[in-house]
VMD Tcl script that builds the backbone (N, CA, C; Angstrom):
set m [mol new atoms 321]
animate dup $m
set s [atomselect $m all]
$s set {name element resname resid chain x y z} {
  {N N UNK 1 A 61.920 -0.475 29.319}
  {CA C UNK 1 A 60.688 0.209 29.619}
  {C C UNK 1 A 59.776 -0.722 30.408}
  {N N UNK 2 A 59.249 0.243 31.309}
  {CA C UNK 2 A 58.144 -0.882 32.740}
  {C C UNK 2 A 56.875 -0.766 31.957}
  {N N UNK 3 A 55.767 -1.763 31.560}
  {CA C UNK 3 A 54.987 -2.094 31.065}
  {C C UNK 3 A 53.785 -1.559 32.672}
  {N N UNK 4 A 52.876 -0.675 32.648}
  {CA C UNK 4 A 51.896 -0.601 33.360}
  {C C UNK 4 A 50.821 -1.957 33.760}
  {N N UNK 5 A 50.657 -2.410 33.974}
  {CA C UNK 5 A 49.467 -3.446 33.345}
  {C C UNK 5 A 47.814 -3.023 34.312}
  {N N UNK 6 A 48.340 -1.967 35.268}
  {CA C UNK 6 A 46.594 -1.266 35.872}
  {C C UNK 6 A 46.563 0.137 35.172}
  {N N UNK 7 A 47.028 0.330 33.762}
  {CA C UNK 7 A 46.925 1.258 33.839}
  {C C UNK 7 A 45.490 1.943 32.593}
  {N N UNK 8 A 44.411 0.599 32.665}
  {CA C UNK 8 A 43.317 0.833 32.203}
  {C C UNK 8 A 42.440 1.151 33.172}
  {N N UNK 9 A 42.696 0.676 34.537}
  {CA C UNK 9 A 42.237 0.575 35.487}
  {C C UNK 9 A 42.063 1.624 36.475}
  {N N UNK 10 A 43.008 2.620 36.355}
  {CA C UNK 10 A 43.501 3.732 37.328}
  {C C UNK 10 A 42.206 4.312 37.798}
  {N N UNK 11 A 41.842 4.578 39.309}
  {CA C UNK 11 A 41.212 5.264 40.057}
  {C C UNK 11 A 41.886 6.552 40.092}
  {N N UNK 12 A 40.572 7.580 40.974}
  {CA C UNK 12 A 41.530 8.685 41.734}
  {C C UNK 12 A 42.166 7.871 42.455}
  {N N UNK 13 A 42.259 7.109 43.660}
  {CA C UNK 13 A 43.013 6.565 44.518}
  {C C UNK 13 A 44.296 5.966 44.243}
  {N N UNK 14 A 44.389 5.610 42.878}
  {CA C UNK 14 A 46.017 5.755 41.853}
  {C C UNK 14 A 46.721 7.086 42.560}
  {N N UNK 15 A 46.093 7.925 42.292}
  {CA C UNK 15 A 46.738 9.147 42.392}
  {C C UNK 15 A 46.580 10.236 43.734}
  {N N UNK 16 A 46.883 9.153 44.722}
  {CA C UNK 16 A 46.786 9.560 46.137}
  {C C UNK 16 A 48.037 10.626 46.369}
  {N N UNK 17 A 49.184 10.403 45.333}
  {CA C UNK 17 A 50.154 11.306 45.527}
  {C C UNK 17 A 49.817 12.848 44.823}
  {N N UNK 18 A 49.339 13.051 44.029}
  {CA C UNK 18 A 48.308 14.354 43.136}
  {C C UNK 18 A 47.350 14.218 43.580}
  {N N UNK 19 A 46.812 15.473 44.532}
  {CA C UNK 19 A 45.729 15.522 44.614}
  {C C UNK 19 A 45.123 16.819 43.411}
  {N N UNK 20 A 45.756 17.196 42.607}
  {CA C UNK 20 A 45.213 18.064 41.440}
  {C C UNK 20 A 44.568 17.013 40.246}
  {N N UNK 21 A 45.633 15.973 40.264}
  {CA C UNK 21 A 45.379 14.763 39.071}
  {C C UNK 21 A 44.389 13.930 39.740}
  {N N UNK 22 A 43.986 13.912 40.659}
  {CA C UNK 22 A 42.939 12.878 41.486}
  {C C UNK 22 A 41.861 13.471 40.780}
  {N N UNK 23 A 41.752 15.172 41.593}
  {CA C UNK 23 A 40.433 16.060 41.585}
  {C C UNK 23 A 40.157 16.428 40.082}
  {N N UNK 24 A 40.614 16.537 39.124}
  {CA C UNK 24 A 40.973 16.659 37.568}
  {C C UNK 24 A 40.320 15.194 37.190}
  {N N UNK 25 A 40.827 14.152 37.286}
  {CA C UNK 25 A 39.995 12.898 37.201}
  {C C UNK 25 A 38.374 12.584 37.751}
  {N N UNK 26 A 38.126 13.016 38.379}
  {CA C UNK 26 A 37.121 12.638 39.128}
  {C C UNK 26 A 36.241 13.713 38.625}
  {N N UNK 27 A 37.012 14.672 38.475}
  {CA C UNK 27 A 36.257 16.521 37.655}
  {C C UNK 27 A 35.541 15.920 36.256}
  {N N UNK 28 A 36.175 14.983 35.394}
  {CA C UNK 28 A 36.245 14.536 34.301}
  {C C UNK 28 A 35.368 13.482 34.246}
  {N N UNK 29 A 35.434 12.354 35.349}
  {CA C UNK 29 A 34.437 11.315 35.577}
  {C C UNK 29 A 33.174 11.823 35.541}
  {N N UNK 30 A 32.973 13.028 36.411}
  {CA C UNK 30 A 31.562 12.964 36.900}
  {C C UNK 30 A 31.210 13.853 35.317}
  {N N UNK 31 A 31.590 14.304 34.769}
  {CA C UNK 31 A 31.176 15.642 33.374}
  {C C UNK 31 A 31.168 14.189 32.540}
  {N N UNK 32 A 32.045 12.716 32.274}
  {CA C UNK 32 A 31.353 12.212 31.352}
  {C C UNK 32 A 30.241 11.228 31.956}
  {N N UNK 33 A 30.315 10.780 33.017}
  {CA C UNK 33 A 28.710 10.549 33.773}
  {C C UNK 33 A 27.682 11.389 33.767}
  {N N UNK 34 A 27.869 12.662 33.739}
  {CA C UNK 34 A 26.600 13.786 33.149}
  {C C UNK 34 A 26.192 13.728 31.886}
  {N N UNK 35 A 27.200 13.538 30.820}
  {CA C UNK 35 A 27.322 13.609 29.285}
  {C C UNK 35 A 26.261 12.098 29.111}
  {N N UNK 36 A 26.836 11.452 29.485}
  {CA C UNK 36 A 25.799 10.046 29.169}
  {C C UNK 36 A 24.710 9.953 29.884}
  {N N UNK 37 A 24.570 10.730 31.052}
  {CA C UNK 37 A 23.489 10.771 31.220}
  {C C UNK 37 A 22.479 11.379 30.509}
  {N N UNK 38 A 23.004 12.630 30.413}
  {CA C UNK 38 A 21.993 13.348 29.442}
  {C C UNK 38 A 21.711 12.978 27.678}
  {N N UNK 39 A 22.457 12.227 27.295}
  {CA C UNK 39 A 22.428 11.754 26.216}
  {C C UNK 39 A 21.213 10.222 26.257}
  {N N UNK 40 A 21.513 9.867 27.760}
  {CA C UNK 40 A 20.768 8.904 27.540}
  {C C UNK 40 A 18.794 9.314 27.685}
  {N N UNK 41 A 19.479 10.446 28.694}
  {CA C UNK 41 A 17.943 11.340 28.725}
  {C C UNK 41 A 17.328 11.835 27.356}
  {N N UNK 42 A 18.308 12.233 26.556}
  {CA C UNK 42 A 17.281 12.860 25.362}
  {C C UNK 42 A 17.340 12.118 25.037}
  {N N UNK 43 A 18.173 10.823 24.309}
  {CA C UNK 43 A 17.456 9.121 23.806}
  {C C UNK 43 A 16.324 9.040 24.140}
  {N N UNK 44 A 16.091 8.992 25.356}
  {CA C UNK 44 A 14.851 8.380 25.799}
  {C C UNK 44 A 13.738 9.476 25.181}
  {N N UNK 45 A 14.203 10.835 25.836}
  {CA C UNK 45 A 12.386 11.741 25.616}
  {C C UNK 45 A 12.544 11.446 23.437}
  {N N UNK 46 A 13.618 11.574 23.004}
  {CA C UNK 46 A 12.885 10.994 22.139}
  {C C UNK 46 A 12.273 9.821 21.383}
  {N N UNK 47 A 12.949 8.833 22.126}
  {CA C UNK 47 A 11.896 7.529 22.427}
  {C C UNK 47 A 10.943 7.638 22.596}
  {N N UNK 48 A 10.742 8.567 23.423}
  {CA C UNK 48 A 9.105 8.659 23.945}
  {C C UNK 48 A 8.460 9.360 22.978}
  {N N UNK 49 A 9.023 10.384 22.261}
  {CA C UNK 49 A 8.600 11.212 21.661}
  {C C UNK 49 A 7.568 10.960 20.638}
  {N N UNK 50 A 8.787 9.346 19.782}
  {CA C UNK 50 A 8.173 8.542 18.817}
  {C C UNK 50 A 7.287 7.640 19.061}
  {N N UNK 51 A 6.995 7.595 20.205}
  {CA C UNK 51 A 6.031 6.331 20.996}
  {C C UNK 51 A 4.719 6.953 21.050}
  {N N UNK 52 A 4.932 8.480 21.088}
  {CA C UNK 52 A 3.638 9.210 21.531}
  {C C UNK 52 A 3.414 9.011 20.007}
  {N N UNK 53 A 3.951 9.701 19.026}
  {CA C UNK 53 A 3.453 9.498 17.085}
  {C C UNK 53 A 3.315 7.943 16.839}
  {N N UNK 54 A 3.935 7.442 17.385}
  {CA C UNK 54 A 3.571 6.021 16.966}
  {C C UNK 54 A 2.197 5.238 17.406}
  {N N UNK 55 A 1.914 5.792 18.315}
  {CA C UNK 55 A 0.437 5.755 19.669}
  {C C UNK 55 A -0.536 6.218 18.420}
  {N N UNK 56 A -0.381 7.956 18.389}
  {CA C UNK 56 A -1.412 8.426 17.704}
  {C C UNK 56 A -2.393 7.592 16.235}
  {N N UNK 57 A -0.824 7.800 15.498}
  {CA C UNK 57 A -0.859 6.802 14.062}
  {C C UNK 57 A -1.640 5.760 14.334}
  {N N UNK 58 A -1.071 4.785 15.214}
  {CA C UNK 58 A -2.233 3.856 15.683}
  {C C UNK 58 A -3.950 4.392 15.228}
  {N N UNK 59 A -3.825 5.270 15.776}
  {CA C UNK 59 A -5.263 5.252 16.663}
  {C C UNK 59 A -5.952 6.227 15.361}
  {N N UNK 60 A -5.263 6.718 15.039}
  {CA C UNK 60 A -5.761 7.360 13.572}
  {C C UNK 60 A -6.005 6.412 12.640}
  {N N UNK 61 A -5.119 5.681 12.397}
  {CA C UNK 61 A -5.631 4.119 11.762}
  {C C UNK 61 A -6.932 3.613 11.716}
  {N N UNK 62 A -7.019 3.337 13.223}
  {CA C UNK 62 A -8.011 2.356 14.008}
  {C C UNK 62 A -9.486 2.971 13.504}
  {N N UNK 63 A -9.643 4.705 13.307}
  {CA C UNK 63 A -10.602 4.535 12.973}
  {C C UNK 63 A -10.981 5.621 11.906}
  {N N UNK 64 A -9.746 5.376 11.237}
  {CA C UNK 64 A -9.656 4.990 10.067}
  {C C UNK 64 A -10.129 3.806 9.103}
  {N N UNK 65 A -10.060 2.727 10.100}
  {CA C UNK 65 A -10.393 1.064 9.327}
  {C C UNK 65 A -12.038 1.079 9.729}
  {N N UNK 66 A -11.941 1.514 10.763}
  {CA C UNK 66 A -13.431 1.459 11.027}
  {C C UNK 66 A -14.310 2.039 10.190}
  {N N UNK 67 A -14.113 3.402 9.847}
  {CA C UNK 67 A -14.777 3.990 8.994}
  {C C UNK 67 A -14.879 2.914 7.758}
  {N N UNK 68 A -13.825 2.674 7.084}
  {CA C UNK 68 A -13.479 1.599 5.798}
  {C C UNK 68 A -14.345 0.792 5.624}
  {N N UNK 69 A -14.409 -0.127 7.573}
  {CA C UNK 69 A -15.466 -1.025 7.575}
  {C C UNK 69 A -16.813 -0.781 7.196}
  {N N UNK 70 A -16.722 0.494 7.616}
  {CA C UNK 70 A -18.477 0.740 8.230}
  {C C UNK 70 A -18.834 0.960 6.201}
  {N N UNK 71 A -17.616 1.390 5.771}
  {CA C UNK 71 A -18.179 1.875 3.954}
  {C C UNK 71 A -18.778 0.571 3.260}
  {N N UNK 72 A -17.656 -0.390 3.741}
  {CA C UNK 72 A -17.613 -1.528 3.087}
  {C C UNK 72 A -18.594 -2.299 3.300}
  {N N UNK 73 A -19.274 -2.377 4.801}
  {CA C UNK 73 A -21.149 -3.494 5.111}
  {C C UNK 73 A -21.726 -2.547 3.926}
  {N N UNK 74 A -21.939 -1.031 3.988}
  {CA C UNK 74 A -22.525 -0.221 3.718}
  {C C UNK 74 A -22.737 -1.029 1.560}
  {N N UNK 75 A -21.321 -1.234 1.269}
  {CA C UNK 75 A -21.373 -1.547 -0.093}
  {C C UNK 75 A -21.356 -2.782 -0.247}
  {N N UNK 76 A -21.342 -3.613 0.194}
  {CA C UNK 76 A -22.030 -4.930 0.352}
  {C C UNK 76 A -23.694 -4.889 0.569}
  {N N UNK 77 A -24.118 -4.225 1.105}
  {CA C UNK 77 A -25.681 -4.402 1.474}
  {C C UNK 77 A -25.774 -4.009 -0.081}
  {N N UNK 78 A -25.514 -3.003 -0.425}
  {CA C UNK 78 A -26.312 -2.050 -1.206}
  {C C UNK 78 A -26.095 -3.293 -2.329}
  {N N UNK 79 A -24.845 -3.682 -2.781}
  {CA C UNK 79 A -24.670 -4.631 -4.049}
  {C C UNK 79 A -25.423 -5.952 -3.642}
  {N N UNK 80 A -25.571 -6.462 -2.509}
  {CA C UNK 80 A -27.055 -7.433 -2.507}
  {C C UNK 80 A -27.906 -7.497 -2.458}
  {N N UNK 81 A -28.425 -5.942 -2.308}
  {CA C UNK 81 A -29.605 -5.298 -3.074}
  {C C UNK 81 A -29.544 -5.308 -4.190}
  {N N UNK 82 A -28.650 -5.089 -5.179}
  {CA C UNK 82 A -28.460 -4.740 -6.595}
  {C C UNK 82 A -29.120 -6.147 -7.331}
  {N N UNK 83 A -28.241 -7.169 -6.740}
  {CA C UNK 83 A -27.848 -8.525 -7.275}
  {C C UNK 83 A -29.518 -8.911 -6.913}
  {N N UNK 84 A -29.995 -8.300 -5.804}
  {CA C UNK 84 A -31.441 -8.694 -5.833}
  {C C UNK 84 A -32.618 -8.288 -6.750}
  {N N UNK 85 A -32.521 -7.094 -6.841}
  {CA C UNK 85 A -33.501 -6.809 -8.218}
  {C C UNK 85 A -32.707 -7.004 -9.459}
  {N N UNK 86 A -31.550 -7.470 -9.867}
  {CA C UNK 86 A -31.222 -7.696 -11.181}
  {C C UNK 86 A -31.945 -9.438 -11.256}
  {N N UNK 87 A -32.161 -9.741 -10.444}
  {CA C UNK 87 A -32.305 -11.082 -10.446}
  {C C UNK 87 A -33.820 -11.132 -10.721}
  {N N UNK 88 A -34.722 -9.803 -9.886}
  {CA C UNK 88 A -36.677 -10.036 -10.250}
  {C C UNK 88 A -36.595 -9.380 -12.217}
  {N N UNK 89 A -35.959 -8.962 -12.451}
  {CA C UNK 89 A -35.580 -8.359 -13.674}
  {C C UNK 89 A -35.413 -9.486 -14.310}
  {N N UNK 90 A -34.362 -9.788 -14.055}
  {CA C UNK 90 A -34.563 -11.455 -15.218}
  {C C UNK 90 A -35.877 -12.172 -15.346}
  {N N UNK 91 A -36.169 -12.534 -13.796}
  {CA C UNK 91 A -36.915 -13.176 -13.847}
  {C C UNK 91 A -38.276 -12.846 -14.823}
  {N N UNK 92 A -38.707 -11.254 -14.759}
  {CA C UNK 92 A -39.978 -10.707 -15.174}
  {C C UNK 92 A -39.414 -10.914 -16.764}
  {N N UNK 93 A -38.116 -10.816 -16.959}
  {CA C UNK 93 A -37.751 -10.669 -18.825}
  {C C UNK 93 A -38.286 -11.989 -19.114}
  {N N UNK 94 A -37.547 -12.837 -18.336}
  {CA C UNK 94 A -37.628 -14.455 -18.953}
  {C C UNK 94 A -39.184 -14.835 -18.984}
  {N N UNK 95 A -39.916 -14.263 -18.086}
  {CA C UNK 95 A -41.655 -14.597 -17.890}
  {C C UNK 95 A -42.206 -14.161 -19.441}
  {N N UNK 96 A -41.995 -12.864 -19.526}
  {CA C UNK 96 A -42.602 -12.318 -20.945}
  {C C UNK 96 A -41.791 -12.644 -21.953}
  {N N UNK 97 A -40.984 -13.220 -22.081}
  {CA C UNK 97 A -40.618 -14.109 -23.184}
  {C C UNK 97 A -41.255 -14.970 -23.461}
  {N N UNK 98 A -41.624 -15.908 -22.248}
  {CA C UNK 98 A -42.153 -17.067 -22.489}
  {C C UNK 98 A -43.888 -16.760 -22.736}
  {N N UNK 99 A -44.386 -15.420 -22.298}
  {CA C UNK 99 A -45.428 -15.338 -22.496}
  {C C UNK 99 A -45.584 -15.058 -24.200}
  {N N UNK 100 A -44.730 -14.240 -24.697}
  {CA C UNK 100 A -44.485 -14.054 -25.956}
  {C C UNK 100 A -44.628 -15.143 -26.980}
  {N N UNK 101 A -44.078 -15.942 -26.759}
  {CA C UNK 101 A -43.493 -17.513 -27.167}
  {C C UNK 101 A -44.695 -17.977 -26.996}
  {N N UNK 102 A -45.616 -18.052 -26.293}
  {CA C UNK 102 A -46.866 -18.907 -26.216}
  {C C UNK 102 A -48.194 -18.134 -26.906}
  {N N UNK 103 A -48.034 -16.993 -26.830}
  {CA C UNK 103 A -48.892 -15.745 -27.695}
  {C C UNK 103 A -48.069 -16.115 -29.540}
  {N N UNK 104 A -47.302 -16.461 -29.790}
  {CA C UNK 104 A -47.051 -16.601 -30.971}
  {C C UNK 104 A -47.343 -18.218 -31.196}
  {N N UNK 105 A -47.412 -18.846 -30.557}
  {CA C UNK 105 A -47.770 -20.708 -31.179}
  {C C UNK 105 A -49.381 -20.452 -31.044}
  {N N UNK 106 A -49.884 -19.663 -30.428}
  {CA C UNK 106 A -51.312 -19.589 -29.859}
  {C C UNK 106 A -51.665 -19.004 -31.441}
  {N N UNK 107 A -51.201 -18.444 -32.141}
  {CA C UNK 107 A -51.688 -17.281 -33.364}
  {C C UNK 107 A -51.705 -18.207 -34.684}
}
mol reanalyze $m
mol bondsrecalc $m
mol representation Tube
mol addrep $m
């Protein structure tokens, strides 16, 4: 038995003697050059597809965090306000204590 060794290789031009097996080959080439093409086409639109949701998400995020931010100065101010009158509060308790304390050694 004769071992081929072009016969991974074969063109239509192999088959200059068939021109049915040429045109059948080449019929076949170009339908799986369409096939991958179009396969590579819908790859892509849905590449893109996910690029456009992946875009959005972004951006829904973005101000999303912003809002977050804007809560978060919002609850920070307010709790160093808090921390500020808990602090004249002490202070006025601890005063009338001590006024207390000196109204009782005074008696």
């Amino acid at each position: 038995m004769v071992a081929n060794d072009n016969a991974g290789y074969l063109t239509p031009a192999a088959f200059s003697g068939s021109s049915r097996a040429s045109s059948l080959l080449q019929s076949n080439t170009h339908q799986t050059v369409k096939t991958v093409k179009t396969m590579e086409d819908t790859d892509l639109q849905a590449l893109m597809a996910r690029l456009e949701l992946l875009i959005s998400r972004v951006e829904q995020l973005k101000s999303q965090n912003g809002l977050l931010l804007a809560q978060e100065k919002t609850w920070r101010e307010e709790r160093a306000h808090l921390i500020e009158k808990n602090e004249i509060a002490r202070r006025k308790v601890e005063s009338m204590i001590s006024r207390l304390k000196a109204l009782e050694q005074d008696s």
